[in-house]
C-alpha atoms as an extended CHARMM CRD file, in Angstrom:
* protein
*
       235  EXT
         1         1  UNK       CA            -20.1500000000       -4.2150000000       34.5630000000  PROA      1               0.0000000000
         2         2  UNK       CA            -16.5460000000       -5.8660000000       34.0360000000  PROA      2               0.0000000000
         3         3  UNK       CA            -18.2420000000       -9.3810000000       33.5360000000  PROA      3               0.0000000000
         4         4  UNK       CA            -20.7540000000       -8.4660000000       31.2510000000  PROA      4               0.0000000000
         5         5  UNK       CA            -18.1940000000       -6.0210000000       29.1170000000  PROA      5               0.0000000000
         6         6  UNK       CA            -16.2470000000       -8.7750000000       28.9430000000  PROA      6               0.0000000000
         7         7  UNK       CA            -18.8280000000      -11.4810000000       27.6710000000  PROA      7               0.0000000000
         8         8  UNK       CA            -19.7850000000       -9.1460000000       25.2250000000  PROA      8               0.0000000000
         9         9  UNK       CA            -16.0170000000       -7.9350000000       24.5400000000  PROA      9               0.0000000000
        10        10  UNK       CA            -16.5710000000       -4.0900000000       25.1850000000  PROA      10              0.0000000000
        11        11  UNK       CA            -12.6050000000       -4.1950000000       26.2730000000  PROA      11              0.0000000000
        12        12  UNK       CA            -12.4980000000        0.3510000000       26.7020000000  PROA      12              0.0000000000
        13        13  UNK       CA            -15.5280000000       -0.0600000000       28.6790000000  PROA      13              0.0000000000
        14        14  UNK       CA            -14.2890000000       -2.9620000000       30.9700000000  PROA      14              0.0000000000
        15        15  UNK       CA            -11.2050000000       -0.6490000000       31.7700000000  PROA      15              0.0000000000
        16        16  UNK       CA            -12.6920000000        2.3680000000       31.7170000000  PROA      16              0.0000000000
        17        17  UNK       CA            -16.3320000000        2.8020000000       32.5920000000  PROA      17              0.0000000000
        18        18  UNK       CA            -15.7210000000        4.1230000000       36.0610000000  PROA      18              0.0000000000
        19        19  UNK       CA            -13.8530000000        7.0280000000       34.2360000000  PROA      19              0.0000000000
        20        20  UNK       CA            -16.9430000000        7.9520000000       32.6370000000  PROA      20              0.0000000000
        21        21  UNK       CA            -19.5590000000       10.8780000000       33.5940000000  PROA      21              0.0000000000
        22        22  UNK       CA            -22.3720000000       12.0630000000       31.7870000000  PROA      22              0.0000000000
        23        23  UNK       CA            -25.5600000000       14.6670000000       32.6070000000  PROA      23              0.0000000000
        24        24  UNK       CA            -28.0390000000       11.4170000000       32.3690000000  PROA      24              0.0000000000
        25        25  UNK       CA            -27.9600000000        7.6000000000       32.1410000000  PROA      25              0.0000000000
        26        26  UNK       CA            -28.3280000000        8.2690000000       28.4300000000  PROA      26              0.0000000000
        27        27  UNK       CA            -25.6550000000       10.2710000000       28.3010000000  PROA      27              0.0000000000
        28        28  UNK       CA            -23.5870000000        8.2150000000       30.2520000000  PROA      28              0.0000000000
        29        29  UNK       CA            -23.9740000000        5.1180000000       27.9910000000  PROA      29              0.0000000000
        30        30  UNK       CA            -23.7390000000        7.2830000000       24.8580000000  PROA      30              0.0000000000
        31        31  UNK       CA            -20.2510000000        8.0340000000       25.9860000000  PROA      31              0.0000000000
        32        32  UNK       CA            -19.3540000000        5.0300000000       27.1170000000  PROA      32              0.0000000000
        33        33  UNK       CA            -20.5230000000        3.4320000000       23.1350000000  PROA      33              0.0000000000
        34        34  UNK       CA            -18.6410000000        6.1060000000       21.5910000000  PROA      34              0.0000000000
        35        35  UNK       CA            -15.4910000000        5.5820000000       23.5070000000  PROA      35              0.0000000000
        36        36  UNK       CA            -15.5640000000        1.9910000000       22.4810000000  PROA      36              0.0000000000
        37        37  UNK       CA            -16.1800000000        2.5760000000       18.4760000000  PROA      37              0.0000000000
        38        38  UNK       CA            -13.4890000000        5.2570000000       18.5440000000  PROA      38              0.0000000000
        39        39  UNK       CA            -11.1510000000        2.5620000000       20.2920000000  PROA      39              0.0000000000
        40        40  UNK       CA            -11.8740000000       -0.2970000000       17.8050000000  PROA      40              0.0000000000
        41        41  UNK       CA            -11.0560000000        1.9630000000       15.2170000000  PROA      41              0.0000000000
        42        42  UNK       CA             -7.7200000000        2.9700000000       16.4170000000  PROA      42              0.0000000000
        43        43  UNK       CA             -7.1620000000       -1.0530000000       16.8550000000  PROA      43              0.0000000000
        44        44  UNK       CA             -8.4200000000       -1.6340000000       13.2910000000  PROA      44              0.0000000000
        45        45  UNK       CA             -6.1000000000        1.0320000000       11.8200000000  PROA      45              0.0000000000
        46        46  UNK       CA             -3.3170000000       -0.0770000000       13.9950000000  PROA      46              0.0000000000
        47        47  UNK       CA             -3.5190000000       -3.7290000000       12.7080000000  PROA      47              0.0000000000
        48        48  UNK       CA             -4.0460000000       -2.7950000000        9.0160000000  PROA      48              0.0000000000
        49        49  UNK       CA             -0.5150000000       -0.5040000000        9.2830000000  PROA      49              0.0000000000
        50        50  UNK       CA              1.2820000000       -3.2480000000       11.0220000000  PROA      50              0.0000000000
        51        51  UNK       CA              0.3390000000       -5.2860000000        8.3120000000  PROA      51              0.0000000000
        52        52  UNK       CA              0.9170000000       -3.1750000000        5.3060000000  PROA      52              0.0000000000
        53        53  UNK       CA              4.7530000000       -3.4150000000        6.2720000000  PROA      53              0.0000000000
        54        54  UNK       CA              5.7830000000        0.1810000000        5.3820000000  PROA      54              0.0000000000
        55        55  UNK       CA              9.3710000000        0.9770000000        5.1830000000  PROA      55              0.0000000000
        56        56  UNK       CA             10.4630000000        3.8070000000        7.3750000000  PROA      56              0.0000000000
        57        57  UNK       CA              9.2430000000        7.4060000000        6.0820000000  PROA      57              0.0000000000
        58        58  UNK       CA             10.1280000000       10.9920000000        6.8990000000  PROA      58              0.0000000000
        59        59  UNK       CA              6.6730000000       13.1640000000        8.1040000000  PROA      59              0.0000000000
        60        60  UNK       CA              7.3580000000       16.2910000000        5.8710000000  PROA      60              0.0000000000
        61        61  UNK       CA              4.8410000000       17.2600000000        3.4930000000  PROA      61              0.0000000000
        62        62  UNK       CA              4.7500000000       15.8510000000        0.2500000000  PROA      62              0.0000000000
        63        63  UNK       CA              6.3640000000       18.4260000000       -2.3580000000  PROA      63              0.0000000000
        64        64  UNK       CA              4.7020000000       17.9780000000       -5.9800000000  PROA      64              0.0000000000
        65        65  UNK       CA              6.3150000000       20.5820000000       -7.7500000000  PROA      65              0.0000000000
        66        66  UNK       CA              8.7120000000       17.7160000000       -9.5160000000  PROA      66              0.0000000000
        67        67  UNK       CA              5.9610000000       15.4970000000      -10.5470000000  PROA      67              0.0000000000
        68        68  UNK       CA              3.8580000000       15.4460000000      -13.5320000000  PROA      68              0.0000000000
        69        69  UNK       CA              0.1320000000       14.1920000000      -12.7990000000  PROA      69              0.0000000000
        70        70  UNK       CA             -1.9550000000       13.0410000000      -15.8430000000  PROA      70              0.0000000000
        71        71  UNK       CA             -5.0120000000       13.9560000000      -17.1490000000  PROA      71              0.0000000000
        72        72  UNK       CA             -8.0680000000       12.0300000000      -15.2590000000  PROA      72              0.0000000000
        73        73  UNK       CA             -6.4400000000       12.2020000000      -11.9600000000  PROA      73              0.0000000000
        74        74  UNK       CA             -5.3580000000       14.8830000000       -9.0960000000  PROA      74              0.0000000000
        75        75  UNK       CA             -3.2470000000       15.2910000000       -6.1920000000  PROA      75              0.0000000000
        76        76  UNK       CA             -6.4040000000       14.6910000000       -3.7620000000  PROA      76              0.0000000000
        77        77  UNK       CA             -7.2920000000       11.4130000000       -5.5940000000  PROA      77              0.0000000000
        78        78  UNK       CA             -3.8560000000       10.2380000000       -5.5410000000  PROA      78              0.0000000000
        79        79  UNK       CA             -3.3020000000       11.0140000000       -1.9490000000  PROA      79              0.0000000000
        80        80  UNK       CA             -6.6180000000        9.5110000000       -0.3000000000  PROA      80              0.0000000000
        81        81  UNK       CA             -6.6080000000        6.6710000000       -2.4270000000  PROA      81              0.0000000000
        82        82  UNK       CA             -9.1440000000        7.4380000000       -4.3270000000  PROA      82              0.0000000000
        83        83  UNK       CA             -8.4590000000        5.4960000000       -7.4580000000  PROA      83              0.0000000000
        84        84  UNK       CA             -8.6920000000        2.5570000000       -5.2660000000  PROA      84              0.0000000000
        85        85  UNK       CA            -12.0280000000        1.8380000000       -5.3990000000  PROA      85              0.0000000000
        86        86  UNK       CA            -12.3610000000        2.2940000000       -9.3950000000  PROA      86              0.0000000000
        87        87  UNK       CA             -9.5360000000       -0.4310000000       -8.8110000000  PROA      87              0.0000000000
        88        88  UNK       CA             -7.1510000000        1.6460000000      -10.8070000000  PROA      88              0.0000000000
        89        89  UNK       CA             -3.4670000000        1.5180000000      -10.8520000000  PROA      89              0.0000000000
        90        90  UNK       CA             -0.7660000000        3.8130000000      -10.3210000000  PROA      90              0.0000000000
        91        91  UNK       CA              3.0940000000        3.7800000000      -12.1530000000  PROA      91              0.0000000000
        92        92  UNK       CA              5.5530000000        5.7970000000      -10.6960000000  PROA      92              0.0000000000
        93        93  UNK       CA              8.0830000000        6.5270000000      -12.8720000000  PROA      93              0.0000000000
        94        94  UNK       CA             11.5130000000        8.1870000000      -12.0980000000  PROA      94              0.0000000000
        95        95  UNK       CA             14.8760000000        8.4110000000      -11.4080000000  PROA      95              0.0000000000
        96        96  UNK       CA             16.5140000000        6.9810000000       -7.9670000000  PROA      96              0.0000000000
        97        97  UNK       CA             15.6400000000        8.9520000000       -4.6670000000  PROA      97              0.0000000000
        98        98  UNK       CA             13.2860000000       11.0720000000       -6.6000000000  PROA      98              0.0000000000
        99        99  UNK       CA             10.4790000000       10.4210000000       -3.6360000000  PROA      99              0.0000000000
       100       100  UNK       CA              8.3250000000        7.3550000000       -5.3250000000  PROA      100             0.0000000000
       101       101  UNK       CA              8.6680000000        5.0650000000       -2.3240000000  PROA      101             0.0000000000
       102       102  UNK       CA              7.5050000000        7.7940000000       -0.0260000000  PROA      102             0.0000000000
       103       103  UNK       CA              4.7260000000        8.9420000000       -1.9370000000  PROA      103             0.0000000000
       104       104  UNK       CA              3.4610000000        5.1090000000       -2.7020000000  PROA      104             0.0000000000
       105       105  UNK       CA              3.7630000000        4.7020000000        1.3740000000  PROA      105             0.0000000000
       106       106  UNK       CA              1.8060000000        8.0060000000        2.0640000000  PROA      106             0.0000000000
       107       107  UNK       CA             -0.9440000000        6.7530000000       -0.4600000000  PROA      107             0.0000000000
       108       108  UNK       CA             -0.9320000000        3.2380000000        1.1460000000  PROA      108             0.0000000000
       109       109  UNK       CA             -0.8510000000        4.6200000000        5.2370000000  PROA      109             0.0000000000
       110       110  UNK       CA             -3.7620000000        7.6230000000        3.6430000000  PROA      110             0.0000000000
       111       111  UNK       CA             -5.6660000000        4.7670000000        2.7450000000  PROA      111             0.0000000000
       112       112  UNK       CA             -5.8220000000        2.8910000000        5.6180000000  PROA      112             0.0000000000
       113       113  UNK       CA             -6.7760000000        5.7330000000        7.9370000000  PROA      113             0.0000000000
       114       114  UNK       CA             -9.5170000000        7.1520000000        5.5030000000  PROA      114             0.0000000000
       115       115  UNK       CA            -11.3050000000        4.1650000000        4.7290000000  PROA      115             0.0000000000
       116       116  UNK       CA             -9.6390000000        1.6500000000        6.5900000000  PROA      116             0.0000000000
       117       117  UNK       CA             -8.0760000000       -0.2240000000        3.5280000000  PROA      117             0.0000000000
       118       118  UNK       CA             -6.1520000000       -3.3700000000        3.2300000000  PROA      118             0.0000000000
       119       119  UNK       CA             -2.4720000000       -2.6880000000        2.1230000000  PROA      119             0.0000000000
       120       120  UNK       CA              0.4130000000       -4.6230000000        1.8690000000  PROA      120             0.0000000000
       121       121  UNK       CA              3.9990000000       -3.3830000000        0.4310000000  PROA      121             0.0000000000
       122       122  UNK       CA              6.6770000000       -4.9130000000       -0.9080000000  PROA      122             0.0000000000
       123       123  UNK       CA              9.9140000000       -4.3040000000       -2.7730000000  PROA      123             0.0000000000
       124       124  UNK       CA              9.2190000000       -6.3470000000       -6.6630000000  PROA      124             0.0000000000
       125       125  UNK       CA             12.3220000000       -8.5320000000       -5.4140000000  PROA      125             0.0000000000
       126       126  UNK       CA             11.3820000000       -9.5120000000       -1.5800000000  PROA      126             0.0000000000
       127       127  UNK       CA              7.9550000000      -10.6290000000       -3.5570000000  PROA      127             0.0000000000
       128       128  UNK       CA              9.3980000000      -12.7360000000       -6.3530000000  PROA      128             0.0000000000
       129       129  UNK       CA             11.4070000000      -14.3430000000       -3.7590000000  PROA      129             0.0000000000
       130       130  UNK       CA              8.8930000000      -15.0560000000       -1.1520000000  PROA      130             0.0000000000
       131       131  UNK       CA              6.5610000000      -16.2020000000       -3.9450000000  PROA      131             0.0000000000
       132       132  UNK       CA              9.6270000000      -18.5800000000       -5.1410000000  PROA      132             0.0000000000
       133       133  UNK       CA              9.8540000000      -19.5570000000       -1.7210000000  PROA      133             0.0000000000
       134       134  UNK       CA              6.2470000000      -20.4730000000       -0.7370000000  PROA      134             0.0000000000
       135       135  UNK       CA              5.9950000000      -22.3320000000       -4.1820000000  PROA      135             0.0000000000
       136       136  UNK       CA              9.0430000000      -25.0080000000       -3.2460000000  PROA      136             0.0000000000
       137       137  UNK       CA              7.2610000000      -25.3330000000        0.1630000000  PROA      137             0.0000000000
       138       138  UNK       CA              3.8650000000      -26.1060000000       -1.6140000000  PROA      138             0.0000000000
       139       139  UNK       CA              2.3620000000      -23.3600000000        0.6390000000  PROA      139             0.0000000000
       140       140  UNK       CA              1.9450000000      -21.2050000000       -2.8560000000  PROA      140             0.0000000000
       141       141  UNK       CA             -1.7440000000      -20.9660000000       -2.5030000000  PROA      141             0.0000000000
       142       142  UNK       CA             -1.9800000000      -19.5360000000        1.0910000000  PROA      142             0.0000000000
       143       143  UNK       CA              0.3030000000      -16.6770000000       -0.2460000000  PROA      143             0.0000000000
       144       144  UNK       CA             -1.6350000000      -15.9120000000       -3.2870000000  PROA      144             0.0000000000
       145       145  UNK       CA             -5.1770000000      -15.8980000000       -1.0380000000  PROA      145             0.0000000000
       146       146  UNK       CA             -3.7560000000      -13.2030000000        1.7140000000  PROA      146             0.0000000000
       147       147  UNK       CA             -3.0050000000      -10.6570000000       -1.6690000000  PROA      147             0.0000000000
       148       148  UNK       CA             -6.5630000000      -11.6790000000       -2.9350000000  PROA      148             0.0000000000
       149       149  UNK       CA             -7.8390000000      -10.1920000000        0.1620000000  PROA      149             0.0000000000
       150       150  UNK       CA             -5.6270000000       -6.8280000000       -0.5550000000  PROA      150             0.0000000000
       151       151  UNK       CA             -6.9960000000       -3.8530000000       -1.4270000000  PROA      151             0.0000000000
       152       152  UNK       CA             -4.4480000000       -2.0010000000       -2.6280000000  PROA      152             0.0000000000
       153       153  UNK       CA             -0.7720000000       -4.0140000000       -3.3950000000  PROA      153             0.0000000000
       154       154  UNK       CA              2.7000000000       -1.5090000000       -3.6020000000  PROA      154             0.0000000000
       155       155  UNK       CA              5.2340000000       -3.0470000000       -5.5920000000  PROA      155             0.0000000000
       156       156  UNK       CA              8.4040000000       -1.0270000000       -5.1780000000  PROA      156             0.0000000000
       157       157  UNK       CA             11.7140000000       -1.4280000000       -6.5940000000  PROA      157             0.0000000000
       158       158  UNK       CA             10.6900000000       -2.4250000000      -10.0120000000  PROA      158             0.0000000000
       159       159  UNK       CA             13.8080000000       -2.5010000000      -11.9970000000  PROA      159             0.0000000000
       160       160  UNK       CA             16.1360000000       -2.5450000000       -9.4060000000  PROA      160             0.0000000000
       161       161  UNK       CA             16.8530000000       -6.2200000000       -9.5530000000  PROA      161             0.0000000000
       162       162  UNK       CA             16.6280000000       -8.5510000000      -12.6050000000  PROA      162             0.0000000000
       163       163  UNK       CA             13.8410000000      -11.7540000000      -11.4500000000  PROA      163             0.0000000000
       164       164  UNK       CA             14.7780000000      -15.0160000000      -11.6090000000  PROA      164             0.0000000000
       165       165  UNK       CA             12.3830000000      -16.9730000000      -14.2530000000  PROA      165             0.0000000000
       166       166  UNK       CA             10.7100000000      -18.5460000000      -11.9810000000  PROA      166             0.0000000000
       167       167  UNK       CA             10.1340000000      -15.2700000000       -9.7280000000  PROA      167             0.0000000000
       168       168  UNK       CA              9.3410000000      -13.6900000000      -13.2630000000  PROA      168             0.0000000000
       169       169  UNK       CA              6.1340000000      -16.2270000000      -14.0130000000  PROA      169             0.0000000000
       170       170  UNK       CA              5.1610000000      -16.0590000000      -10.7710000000  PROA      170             0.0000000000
       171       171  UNK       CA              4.9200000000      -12.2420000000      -10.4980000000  PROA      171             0.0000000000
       172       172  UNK       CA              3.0160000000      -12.1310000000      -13.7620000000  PROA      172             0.0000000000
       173       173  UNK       CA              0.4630000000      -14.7510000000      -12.0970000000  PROA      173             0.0000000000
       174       174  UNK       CA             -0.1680000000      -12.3470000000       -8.9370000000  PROA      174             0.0000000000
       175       175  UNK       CA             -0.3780000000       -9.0560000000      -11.7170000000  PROA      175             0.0000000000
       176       176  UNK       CA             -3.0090000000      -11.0580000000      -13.6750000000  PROA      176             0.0000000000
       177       177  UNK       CA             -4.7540000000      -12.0480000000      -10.3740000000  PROA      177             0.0000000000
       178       178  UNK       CA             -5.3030000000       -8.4100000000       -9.1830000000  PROA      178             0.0000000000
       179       179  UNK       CA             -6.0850000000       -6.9050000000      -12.9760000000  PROA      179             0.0000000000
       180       180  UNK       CA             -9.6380000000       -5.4810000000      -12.6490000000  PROA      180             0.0000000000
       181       181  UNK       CA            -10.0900000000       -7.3080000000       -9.1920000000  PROA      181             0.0000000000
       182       182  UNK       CA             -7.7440000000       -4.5010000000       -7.3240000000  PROA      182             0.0000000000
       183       183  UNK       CA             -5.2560000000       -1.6420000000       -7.1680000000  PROA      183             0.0000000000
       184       184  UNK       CA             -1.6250000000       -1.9420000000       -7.6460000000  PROA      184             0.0000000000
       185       185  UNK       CA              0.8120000000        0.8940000000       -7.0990000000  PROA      185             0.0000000000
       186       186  UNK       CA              4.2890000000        0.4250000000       -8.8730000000  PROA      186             0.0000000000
       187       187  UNK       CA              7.3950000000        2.3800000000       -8.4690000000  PROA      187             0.0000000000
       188       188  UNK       CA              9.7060000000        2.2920000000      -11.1510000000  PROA      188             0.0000000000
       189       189  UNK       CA             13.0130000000        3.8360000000      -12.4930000000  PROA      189             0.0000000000
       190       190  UNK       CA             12.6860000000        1.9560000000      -15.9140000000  PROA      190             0.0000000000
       191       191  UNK       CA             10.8840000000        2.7940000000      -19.0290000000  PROA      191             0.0000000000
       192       192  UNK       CA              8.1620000000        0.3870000000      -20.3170000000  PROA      192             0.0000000000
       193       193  UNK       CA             10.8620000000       -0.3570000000      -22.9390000000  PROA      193             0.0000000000
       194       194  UNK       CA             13.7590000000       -1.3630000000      -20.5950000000  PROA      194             0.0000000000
       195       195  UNK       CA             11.1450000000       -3.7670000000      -18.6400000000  PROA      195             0.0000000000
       196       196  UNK       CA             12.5800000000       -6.8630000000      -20.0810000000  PROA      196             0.0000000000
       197       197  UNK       CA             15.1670000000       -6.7960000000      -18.3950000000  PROA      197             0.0000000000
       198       198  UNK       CA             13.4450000000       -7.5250000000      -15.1590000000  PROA      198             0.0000000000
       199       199  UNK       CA             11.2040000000      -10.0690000000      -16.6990000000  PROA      199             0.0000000000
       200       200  UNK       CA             13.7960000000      -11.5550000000      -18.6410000000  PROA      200             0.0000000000
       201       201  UNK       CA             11.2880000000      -12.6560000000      -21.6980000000  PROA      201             0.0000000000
       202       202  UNK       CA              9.5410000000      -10.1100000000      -24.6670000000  PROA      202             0.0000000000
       203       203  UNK       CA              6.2070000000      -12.1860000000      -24.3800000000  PROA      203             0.0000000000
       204       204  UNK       CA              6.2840000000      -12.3310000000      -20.5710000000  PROA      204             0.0000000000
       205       205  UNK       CA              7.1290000000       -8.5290000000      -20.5880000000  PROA      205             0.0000000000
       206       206  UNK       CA              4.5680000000       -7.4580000000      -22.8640000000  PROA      206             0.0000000000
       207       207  UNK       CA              1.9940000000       -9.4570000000      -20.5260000000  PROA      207             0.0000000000
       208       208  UNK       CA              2.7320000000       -8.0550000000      -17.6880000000  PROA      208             0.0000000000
       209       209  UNK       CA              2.6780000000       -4.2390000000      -18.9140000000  PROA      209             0.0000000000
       210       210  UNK       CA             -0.7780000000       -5.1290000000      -21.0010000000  PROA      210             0.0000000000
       211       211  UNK       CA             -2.4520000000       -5.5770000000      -17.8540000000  PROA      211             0.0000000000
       212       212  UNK       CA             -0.6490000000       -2.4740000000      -15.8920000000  PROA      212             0.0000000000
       213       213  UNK       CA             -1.3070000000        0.1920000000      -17.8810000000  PROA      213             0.0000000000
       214       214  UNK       CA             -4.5530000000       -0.8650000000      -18.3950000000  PROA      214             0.0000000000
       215       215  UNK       CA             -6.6260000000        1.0560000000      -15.8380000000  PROA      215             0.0000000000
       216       216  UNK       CA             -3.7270000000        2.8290000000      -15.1170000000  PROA      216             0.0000000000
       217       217  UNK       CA             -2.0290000000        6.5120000000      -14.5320000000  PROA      217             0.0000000000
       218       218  UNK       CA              1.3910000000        7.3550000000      -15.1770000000  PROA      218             0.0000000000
       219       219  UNK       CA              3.1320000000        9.4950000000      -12.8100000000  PROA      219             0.0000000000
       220       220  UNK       CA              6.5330000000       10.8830000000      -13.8620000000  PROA      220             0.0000000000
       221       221  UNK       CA              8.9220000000       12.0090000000      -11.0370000000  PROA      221             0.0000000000
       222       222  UNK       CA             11.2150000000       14.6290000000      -12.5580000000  PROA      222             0.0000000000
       223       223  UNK       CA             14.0240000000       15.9120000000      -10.9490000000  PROA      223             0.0000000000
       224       224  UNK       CA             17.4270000000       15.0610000000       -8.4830000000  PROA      224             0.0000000000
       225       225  UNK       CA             17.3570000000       13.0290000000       -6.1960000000  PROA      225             0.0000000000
       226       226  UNK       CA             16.2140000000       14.2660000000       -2.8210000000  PROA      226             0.0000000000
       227       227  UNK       CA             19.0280000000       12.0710000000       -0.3880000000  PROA      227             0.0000000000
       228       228  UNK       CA             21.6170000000       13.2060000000       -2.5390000000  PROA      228             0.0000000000
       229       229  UNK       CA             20.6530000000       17.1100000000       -1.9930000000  PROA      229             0.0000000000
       230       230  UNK       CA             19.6480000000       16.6730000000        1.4120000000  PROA      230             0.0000000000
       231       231  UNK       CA             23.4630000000       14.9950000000        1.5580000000  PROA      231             0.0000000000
       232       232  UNK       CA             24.7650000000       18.2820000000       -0.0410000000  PROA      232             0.0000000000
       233       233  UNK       CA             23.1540000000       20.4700000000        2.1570000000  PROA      233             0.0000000000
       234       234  UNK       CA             24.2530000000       18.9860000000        5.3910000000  PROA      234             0.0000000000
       235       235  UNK       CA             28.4940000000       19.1620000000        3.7330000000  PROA      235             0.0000000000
């Protein structure tokens, strides 16, 4: 049984088929199948969150009272991910510690576990600079192929940080790559208007929002922010 598990890498069965009972030999094997599945799943779902790179999130439920949801969209499509296969995007818009990073995480980790989608986060700066980086090395193209095979890409941060020009053109490319090809989920604490001065250039600003809010729904995070009352509570 372990030899032939192996060969045909059944690894839960290998380890655990002499844990197994069941009524019949049907039974028995039934079990033993659905054991496996269930235990390639949790691998698969394990992987993909490794991967996505989450930051570190609180597990309290998601309080929406301070957000304003447009028309065409709900709480249950934004929270399972939905939009993702229309390949839809998402702006989050608000003030600092307002709860966009941990909503854009819960979307992202929702994702994964409902329909086991590929995710990857990043702040907007930690991307320009890895792209920046990966372009001197002339390893640019292996970068840009692992986000083609995204899903679903979080930018966070987006306005935090004025981009380099270089990190500015080369953020635009990846934007332009995943327009209409996949989602993109943006936190933000700047208006559309004040986006130049991440991007540094009125034409190259004006780009990049044509192809966001294309597709896209605006989410508008009202409100203070939620470290500096949870601060004030605990004085």
């Amino acid at each position: 049984m372990e030899a032939y598990a192996k060969r045909l890498k059944l690894s839960w069965i290998r380890e655990h088929y002499h844990e197994i009972e069941g009524e019949n030999n049907q039974d028995y094997l039934l079990k033993l199948f659905e054991m496996e599945v269930q235990n390639r799943e949790e691998r698969k779902v394990n992987l993909l969150l490794n991967q996505a790179q989450f930051p570190k999130t609180g597990d309290q439920p998601y309080q929406w009272e301070h957000i304003q949801i447009p028309q065409g969209i709900d709480r249950e499509t934004v929270l399972r991910g939905e939009f993702i296969k229309e390949k839809e995007n998402l702006i989050l818009y608000g003030g600092v510690g307002t709860g966009k990073t941990y909503l854009a995480t819960l979307i992202g980790m929702n994702a994964i576990h409902s329909f086991g989608t590929k995710v990857k986060f990043f702040t907007v700066a930690s991307l320009a600079n890895k792209l920046i980086e990966e372009n001197q090395k002339g390893s640019l193209p292996k970068l840009i192929k692992q986000i083609e095979r995204l899903d679903l890409l979080i930018l966070d941060e987006l306005g935090y940080i004025p981009l380099h020009k270089e990190g500015a053109e080369l953020l635009f490319q990846v934007i332009s790559m995943c327009y209409e090809n996949k989602s993109l989920v943006i936190t933000t604490n700047l208006q559309f208007g004040q986006w130049n001065h991440v991007f540094g250039d009125p034409i190259l600003t004006e780009a990049v929002i044509d192809r966001l809010i294309h597709h896209s729904h605006l989410l508008v995070f009202n409100g203070e922010s939620f470290r500096y009352k949870e601060s004030l509570l605990q004085q």
